[in-house]
N, C-alpha and C positions, 0 to 999 in steps of 0.2 A: 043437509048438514050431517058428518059422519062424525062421530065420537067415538071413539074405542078407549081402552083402560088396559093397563097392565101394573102388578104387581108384586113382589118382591119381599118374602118374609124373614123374619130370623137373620138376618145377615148379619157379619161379625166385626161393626163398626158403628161406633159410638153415633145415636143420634145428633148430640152436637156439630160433631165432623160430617156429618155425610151434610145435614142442611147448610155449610157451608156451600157445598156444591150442587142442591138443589137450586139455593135459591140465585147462584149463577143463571143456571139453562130455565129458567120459568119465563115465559112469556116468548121464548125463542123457537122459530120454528123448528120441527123437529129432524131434521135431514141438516140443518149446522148444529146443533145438541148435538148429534152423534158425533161429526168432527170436531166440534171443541172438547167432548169428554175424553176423546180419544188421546189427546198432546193434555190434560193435564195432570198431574203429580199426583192428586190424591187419591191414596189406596179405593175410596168407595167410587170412584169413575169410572173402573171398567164394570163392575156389577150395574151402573146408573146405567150407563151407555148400552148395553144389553137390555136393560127392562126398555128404552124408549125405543131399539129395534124391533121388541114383542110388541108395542103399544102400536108401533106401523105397522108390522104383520099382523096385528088384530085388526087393525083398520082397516087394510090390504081386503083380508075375508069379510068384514061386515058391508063393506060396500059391492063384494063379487055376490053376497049372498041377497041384498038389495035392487039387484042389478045397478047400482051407479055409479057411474065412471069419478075415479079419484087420481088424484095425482097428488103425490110423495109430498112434493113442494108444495103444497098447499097446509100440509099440516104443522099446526101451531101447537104447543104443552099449552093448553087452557087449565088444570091444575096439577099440581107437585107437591107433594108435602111428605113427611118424613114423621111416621109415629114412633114412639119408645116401644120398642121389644120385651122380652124375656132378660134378666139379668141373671149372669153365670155366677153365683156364687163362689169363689175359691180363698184359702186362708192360708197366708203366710207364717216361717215358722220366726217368733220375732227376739230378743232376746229375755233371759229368765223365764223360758217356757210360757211364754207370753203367743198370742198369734193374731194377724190383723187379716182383716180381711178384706180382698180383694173383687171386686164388683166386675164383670167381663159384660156391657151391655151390647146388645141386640138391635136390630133395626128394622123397620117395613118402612119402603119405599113405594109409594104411590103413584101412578103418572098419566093422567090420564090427556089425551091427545082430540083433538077437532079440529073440524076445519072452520073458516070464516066464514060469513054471512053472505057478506061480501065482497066479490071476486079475486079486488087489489086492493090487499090490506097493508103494505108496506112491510118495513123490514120486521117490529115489532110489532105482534100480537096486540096489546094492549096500548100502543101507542097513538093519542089523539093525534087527527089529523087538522092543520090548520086550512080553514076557509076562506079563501079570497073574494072580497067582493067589488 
């Protein structure tokens, strides 16, 4: 089993927004993560869609430096999550020499990738499989 991790500091989008789009691609293998973040809208998807190429390139070397043969398609986001940053303080000028202030937060994006146990895990990561008897 290969696990690799990559991630992603300081970025300049609100934790709330970005774990909208985390918690799309969680549990999706990581080679359609990259093409779904690529078609969608939100501003934190191409920074996302970047950290889980590094998370493959990190896979990529810890299995060349293991000697074991990996293939792309195999890897699953095993977890994703999305911590609160640094917040930019800035202050607005408001009326009566008054001034409010304005919060610019931060984000670290998380993503760490493996592969499955075993072989044929279906489309979803985490998705139980029914038993026929």
């Amino acid at each position: 089993m290969v696990e690799s991790m990559a991630r992603v500091r300081q970025i300049r989008v609100t934790p709330q927004k970005a774990r909208r789009v985390v918690n799309l691609i969680r549990g999706m293998r990581a080679v359609e993560a990259v093409a779904i973040l690529k078609h969608q809208p939100q501003a934190v998807s191409e920074p996302l869609g970047k950290v889980v190429a590094s998370a493959i390139a990190n896979a990529q070397v810890i299995a060349d430096r293991d000697g074991v043969f990996l293939d792309e398609t195999d890897l699953y986001i095993a977890k994703a999550f999305v911590d609160e940053g640094i917040t930019l303080k800035r202050f607005r000028p408001r009326a009566q020499g008054r001034a409010f202030r304005i919060n610019k937060r931060t984000s670290h994006i998380t993503v760490v990738l493996a592969t499955p146990d075993e072989p044929s895990l279906g489309s979803r990561a985490g998705a139980k499989q029914k038993v026929s008897k």
